[in-house]
C-alpha positions in Angstrom: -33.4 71.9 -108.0 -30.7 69.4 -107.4 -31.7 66.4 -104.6 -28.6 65.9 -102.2 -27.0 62.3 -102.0 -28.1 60.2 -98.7 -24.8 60.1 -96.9 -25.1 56.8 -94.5 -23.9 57.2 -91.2 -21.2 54.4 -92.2 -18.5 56.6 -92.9 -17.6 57.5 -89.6 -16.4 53.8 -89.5 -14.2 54.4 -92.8 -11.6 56.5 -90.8 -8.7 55.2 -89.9 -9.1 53.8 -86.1 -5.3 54.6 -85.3 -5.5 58.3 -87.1 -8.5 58.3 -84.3 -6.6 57.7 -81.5 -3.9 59.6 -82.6 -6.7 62.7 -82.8 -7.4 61.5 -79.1 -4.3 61.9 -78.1 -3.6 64.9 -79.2 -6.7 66.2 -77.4 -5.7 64.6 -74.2 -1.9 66.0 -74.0 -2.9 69.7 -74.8 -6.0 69.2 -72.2 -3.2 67.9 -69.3 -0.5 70.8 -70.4 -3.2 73.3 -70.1 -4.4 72.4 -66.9 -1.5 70.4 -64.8 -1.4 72.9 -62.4 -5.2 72.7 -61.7 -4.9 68.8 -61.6 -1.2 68.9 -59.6 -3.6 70.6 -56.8 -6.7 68.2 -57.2 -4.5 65.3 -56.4 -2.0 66.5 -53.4 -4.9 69.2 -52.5 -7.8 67.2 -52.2 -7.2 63.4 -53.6 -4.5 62.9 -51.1 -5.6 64.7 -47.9 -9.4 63.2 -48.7 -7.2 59.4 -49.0 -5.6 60.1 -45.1 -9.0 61.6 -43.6 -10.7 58.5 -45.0 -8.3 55.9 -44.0 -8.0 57.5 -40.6 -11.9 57.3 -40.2 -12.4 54.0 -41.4 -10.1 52.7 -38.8 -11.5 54.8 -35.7 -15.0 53.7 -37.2 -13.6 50.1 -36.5 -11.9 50.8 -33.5 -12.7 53.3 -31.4 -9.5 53.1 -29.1 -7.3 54.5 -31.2 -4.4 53.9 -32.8 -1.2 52.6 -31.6 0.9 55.3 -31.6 -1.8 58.1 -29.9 -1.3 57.4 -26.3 2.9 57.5 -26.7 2.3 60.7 -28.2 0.2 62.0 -25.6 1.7 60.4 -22.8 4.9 61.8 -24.0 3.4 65.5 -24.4 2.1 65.6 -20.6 5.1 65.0 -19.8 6.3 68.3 -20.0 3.7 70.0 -18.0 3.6 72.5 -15.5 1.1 75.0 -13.5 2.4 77.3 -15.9 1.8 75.6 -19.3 -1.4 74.7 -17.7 -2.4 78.5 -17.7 -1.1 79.0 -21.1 -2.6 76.1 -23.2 -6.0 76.6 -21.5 -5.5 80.4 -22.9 -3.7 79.8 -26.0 -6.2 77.1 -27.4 -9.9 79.2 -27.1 -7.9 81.4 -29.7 -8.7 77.9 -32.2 -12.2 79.4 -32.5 -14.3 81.2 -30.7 -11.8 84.0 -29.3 -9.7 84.0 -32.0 -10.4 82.4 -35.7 -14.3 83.4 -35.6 -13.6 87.1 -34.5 -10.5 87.4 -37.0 -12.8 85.8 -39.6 -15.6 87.9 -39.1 -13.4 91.3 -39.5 -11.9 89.8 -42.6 -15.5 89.3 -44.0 -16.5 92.4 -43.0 -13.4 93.4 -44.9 -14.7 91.8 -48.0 -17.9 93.3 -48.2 -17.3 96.3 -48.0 -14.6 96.3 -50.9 -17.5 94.6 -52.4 -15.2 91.4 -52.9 -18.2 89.2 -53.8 -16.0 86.1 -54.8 -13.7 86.3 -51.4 -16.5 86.8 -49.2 -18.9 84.0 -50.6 -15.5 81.4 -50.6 -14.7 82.9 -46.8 -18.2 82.5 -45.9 -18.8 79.0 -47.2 -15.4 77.4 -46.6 -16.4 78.1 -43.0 -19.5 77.2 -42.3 -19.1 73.9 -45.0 -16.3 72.9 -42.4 -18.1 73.4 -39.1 -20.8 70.6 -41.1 -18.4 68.2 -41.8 -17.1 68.7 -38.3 -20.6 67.9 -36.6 -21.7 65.4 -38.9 -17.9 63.3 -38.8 -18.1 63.3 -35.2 -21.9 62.2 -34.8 -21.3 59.5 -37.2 -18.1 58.2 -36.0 -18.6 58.5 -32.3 -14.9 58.6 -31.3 -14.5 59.2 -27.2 -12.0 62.0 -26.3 -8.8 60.3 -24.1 -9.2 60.0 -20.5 -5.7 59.6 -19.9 -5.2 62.1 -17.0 -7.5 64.7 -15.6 -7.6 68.2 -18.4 -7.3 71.2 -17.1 -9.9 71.9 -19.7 -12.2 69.3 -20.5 -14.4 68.7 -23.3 -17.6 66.0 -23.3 -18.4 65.6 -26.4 -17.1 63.5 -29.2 -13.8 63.8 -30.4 -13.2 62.7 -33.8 -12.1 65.1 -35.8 -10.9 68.1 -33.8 -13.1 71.4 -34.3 -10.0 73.2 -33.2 -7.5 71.8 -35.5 -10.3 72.3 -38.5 -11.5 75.8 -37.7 -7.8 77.1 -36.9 -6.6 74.8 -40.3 -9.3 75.4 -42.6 -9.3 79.6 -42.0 -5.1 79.7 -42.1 -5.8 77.8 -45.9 -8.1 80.4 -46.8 -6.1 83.4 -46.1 -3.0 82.1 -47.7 -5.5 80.9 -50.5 -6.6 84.4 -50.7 -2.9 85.6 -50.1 -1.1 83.9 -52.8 -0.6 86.4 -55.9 0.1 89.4 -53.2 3.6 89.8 -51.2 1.8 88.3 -48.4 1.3 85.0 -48.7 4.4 83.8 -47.1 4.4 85.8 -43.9 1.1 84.7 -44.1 1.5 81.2 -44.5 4.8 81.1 -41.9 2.2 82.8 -39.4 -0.9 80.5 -40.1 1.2 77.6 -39.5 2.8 78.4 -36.4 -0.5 79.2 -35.4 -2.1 75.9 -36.7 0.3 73.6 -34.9 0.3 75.8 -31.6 -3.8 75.2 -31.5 -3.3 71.4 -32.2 -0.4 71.6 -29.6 -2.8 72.9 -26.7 -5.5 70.2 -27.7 -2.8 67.1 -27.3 -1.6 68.8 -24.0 -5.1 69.4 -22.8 -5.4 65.8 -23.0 -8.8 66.4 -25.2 -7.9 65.2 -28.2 -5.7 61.8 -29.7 -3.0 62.8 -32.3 -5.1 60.8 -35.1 -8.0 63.3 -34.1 -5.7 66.4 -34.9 -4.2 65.6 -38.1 -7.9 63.9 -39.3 -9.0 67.2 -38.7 -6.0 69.0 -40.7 -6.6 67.2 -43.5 -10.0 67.6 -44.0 -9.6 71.1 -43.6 -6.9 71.1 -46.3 -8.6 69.4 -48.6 -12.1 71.2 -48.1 -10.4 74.8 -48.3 -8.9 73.4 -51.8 -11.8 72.2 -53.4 -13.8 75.1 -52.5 -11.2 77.3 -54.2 -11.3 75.7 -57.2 -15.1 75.6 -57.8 -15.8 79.4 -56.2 -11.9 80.8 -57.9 -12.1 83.8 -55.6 -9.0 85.2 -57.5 -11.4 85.1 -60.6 -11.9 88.9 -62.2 -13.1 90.1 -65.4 -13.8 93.7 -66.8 -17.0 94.5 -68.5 -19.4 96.7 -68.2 -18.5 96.3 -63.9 -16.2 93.9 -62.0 -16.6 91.0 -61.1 -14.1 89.9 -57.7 
């Protein structure tokens, strides 16, 4: 019986270091051509609306007064009211959440489980709710004020920074054209959402409850929270085995 040769651990060190990184290379190319579409939506999905939330936090966490260009905008907003618009923003923006997105979401839900759409359901389910926490905890931490610029016609006391409308009308629009987007629906569905989305963050700057940066803090967020949850929970994921998996 024949005793093998002691190979030292040296010759890992004989190989050429450029033939190496050449190797590398080669590993890293076919890794970024099979998945540049995955990382084309990490970074304009959830890199870049994560970037604006967090700049626009640290500066209301510095200054609480806003920024410079959220009074002109609001200013210039009231003043196109009327008795009438009054009636209809008051009505129009309860449909940012509890008369409108939590209903519609609950039905879709619903809808889920009883096609036993595990994978939809779970990224409706948590998408939601995740964004409601980062809501509560984002305004406890940051304490923003709401503007007191003229007297709402619906007020709000509590703090303002981001707005729960503009997340819970934003973050359930991305889901359903998240959910949407391999079916003939998803444009209807995202040309709908989004006249939807800016109406709701249109009633919250004419209500006077809410600064600009407060709204579009609270888009992004929701943008980049809807993403990132799709990518971990791929509700569009389906295999056939012995059942199916939705």
């Amino acid at each position: 019986m024949g005793v093998r040769p002691y190979r030292s651990g040296r010759h890992m060190f004989n190989s050429n270091p450029w033939k190496l990184f050449e190797s590398f290379l080669r590993f890293l190319q076919h890794l970024l051509s099979s998945h540049w579409r995955a990382l084309l939506v990490l970074l304009f999905g959830v890199f870049l609306p994560l970037l604006v939330f967090g700049e626009l936090a640290e500066d209301v966490w510095e200054n609480e007064g806003g920024f410079p260009w959220d009074v002109p905008i609001l200013l210039a907003i009231h003043q196109t009211s009327s008795p009438q618009l009054d009636v209809f923003a008051t009505t129009l923006t309860k449909l940012g959440v509890f008369w409108g997105v939590f209903p519609v979401a609950f039905v879709t839900g619903l809808g889920f489980l009883l096609r036993r759409r595990w994978r939809s359901l779970t990224y409706l389910i948590v998408t939601l709710l995740g964004s409601i926490v980062i809501n509560r905890t984002a305004k406890v931490l940051l304490h923003r004020v709401r503007p007191h610029l003229w007297q709402s016609p619906a007020p709000e006391y509590d703090y303002g920074f981001p707005s729960g409308h503009a997340m819970s009308s934003m973050v359930f629009v991305a889901v359903l054209v998240i959910l949407s987007w391999n079916t003939r629906w998803r444009w209807p569905v995202l040309a709908i959402g989004s006249i939807f989305v800016l109406a709701i963050g249109w009633t919250r700057l004419y209500l006077g409850v809410h600064f600009p940066s407060d709204i579009l803090a609270g888009w992004m967020a929701s943008i980049a929270w809807a993403i990132g949850v799709n990518l971990l929970i791929r509700p569009h994921f389906h295999k056939s085995s012995a059942g199916k998996v939705k």
